[in-house]
N, CA, C and O of each residue as an XYZ file, in Angstrom:
436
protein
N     116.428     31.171    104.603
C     117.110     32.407    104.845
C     116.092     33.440    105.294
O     115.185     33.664    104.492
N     116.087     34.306    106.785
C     115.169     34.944    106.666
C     115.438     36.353    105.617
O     116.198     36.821    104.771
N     114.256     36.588    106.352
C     114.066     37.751    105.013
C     114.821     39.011    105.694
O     114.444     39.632    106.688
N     115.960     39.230    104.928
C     116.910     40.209    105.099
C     117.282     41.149    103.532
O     117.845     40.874    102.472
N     116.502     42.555    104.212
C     116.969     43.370    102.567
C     117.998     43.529    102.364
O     118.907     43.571    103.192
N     118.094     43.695    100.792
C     119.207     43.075    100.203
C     119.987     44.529    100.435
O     119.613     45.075    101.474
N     120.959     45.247     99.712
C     121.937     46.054     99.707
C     121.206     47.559     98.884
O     121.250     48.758     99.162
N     120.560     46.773     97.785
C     120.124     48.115     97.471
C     118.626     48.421     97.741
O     118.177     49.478     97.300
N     117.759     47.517     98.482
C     116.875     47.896     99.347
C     117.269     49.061    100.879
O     116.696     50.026    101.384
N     118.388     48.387    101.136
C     119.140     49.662    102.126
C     119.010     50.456    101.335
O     117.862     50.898    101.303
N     119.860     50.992    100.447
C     120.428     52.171    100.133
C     119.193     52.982     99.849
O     119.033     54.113    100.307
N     118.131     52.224     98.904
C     116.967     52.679     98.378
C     116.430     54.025     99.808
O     116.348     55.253     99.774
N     116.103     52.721    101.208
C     115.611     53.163    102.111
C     116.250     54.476    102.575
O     115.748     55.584    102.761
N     117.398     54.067    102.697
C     118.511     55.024    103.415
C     118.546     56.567    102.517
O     118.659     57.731    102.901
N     118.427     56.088    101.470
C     118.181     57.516    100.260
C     116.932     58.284    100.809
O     116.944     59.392    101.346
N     115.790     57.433    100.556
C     114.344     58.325    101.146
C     114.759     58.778    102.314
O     115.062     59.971    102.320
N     114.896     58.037    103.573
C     115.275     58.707    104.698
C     115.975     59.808    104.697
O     115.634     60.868    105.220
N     117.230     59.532    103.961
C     117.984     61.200    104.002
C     117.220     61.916    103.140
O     117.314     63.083    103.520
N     116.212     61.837    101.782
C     115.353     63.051    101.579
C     114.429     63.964    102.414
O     114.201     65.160    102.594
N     113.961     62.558    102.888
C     112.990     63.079    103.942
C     113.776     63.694    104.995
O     112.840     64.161    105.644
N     114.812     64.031    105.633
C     115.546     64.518    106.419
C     115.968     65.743    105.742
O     115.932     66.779    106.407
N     116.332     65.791    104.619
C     116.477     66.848    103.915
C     115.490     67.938    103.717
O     115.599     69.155    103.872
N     114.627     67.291    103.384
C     113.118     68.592    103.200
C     112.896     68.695    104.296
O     112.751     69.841    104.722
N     112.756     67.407    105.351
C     112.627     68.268    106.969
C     113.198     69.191    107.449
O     112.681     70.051    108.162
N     114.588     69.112    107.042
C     115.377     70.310    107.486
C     115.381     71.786    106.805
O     115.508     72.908    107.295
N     115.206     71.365    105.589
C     114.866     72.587    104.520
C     113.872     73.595    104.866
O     113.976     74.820    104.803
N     112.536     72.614    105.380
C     111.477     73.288    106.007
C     111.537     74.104    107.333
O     110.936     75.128    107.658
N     112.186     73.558    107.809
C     112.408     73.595    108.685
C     113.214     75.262    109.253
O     112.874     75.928    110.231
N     114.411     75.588    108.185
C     115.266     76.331    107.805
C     114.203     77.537    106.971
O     114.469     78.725    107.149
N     113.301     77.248    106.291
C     113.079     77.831    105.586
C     111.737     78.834    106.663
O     111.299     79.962    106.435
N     111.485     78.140    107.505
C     110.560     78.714    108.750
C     111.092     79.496    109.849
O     110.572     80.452    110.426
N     112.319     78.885    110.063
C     113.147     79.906    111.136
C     113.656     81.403    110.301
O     113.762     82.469    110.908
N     113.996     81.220    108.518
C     114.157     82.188    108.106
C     112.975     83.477    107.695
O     113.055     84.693    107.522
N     112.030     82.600    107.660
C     110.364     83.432    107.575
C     109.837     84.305    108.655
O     109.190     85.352    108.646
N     110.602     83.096    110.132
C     110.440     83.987    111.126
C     111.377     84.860    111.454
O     111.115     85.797    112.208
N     112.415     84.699    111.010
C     113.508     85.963    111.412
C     113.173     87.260    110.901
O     113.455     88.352    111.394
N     112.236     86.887    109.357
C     112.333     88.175    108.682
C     111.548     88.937    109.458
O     111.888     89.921    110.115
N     109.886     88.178    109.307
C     108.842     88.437    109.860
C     109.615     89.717    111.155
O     109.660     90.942    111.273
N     110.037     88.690    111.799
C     110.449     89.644    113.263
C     111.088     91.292    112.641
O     110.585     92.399    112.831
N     112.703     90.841    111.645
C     112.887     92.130    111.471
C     111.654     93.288    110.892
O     111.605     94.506    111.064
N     110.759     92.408    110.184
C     109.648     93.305    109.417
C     108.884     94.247    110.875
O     108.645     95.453    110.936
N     108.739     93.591    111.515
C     107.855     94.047    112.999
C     108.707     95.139    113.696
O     108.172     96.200    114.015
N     109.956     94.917    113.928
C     110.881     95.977    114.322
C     111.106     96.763    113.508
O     111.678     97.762    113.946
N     110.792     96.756    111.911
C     111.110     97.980    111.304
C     109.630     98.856    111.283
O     109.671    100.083    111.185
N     108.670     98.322    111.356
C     107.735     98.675    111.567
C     107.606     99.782    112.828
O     107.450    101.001    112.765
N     107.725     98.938    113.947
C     107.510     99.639    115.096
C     108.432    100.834    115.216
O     108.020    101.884    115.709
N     109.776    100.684    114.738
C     110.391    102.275    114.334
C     109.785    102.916    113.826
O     109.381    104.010    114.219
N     109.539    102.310    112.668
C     108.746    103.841    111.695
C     107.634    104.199    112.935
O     107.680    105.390    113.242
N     106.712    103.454    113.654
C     105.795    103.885    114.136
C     105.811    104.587    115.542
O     104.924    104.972    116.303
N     107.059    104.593    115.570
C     108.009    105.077    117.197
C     108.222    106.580    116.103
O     107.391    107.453    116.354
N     109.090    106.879    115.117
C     109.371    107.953    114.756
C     107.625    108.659    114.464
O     107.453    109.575    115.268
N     107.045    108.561    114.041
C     105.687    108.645    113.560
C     105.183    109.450    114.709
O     104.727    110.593    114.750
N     105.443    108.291    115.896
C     104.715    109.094    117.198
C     105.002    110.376    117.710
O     104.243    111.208    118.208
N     106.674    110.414    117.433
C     107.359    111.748    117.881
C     107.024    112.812    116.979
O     106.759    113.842    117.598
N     106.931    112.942    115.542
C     106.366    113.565    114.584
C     104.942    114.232    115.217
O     104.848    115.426    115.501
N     103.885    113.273    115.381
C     102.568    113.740    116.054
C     102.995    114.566    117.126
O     102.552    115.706    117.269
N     103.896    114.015    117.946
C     103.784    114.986    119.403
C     104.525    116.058    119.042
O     104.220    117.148    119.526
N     105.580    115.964    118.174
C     106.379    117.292    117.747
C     105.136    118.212    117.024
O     105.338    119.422    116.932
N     104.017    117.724    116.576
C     103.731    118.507    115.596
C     102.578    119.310    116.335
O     102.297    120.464    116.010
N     101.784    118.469    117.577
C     101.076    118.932    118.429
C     101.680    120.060    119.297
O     100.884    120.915    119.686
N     103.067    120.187    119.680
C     103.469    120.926    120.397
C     103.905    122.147    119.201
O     103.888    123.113    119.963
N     104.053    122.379    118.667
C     104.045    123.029    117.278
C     102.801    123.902    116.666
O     102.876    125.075    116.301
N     101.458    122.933    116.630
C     100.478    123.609    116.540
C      99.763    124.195    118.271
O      98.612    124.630    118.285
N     100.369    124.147    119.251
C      99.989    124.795    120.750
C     101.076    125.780    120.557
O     100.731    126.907    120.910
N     102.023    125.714    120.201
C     102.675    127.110    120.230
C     102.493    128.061    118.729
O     103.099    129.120    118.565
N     101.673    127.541    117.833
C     101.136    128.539    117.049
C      99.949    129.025    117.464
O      99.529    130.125    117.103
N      99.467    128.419    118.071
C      98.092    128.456    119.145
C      98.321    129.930    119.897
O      97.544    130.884    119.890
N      99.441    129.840    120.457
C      99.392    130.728    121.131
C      99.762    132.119    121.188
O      99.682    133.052    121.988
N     100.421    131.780    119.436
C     101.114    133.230    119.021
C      99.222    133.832    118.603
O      98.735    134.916    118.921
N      98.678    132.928    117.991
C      97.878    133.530    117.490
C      97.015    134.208    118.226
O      96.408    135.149    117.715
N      96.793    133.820    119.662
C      95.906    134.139    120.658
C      96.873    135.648    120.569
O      96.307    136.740    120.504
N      98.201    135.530    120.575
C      98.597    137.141    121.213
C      98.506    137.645    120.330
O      98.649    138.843    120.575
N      98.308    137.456    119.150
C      98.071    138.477    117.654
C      96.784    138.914    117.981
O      96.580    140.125    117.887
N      95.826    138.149    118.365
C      94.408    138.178    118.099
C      93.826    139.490    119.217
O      92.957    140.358    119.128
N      94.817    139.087    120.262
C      94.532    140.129    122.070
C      95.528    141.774    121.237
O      95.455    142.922    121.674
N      96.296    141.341    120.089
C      96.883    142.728    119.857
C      96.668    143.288    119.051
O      97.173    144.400    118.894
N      95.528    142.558    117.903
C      94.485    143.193    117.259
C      92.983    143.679    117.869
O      92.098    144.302    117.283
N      93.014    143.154    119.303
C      91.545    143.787    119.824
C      92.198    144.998    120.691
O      91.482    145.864    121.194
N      93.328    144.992    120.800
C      94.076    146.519    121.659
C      93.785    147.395    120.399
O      92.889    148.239    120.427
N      94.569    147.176    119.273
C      94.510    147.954    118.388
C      92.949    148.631    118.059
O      92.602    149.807    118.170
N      92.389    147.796    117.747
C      90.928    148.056    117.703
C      90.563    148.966    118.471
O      90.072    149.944    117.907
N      90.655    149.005    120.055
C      90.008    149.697    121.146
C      90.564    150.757    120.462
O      89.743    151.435    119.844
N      91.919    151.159    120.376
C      92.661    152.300    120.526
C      92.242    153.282    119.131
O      92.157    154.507    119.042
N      92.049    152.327    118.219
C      91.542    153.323    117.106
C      90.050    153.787    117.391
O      89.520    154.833    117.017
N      89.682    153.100    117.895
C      88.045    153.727    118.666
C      88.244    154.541    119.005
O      87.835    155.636    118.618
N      89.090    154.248    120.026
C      89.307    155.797    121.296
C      89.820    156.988    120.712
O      89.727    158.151    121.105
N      90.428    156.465    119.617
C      90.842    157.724    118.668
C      90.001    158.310    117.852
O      90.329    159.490    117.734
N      89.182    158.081    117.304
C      88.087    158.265    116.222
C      87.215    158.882    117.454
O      86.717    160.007    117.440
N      87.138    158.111    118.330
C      86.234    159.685    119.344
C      86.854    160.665    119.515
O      86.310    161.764    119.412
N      88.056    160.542    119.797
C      88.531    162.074    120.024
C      88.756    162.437    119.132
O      89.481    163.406    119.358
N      88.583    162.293    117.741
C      88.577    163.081    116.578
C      87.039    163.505    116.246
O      86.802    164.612    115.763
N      86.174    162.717    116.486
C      85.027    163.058    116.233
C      84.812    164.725    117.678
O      84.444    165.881    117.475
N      85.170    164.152    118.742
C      85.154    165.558    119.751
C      85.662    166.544    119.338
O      85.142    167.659    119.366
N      86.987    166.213    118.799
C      88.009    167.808    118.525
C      86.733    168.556    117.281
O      86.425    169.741    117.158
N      86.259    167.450    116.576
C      86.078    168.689    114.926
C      84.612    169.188    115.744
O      84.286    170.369    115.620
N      83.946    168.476    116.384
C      82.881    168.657    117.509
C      82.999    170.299    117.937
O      82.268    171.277    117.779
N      84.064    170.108    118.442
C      84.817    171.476    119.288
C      85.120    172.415    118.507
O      84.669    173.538    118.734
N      85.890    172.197    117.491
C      86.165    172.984    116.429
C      84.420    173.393    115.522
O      84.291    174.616    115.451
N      83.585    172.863    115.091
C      82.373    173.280    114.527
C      82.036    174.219    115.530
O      81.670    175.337    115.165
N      82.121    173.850    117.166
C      81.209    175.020    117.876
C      82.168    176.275    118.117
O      81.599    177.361    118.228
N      83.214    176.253    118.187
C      84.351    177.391    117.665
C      84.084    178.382    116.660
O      83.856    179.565    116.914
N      84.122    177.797    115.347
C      83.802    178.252    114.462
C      82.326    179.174    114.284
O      82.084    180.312    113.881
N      81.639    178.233    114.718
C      80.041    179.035    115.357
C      79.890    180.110    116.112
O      79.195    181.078    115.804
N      80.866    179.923    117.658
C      81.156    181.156    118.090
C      81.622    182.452    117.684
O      81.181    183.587    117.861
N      82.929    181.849    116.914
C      83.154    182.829    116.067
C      82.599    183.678    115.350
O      82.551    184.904    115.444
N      81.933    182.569    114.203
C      80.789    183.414    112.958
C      79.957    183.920    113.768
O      79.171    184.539    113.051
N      79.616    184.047    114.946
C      78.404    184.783    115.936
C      79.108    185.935    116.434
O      78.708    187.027    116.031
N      80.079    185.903    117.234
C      80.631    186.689    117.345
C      81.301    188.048    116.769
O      81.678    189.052    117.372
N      81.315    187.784    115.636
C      81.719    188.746    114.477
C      80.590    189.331    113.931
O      80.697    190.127    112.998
């Protein structure tokens, strides 16, 4: 008789085979789901890092327009400045004027 396995040498075989088909597939499943996440992980990522970017540029355009208030504060504190100069001379002239007034006066009398 040749050598022909018996019934539960099949089944034996046929069992491993479908394990091994089983964890192949398991693995298998369990890699396409690693990579799905993976992927969503990368796209949630790159949002946050898409919103992130707009934040920076919002915040750059934000600090150029405080930039620039400050420049006109700064040009309307050096007006101010001049102008109290220019004033403080002509106060220093008037009492100027007024001392030699007064002088005339006290001479005059």
């Amino acid at each position: 008789m040749p050598n022909t396995p018996s019934w539960d040498d099949l089944g034996r075989s046929g069992a491993r085979e479908a394990n091994e088909q089983f964890r192949r597939n398991g693995e298998r499943d369990r890699q396409l789901a690693t990579n799905d996440t993976l992927r969503e992980i990368r796209d949630i990522l790159k949002a946050m890092l898409d919103v992130q970017h707009e934040d920076v540029d919002r915040y750059r355009e934000q600090a150029a327009h405080n930039a620039d208030i400050a420049r006109g504060l700064m040009n309307t504190v050096n007006d101010r400045e001049e102008e109290i100069m220019h004033l403080k001379n002509e106060v220093f002239n008037l009492r100027e004027r007024v001392r030699m007034y007064m002088q005339e006066y006290q001479n005059g009398e």
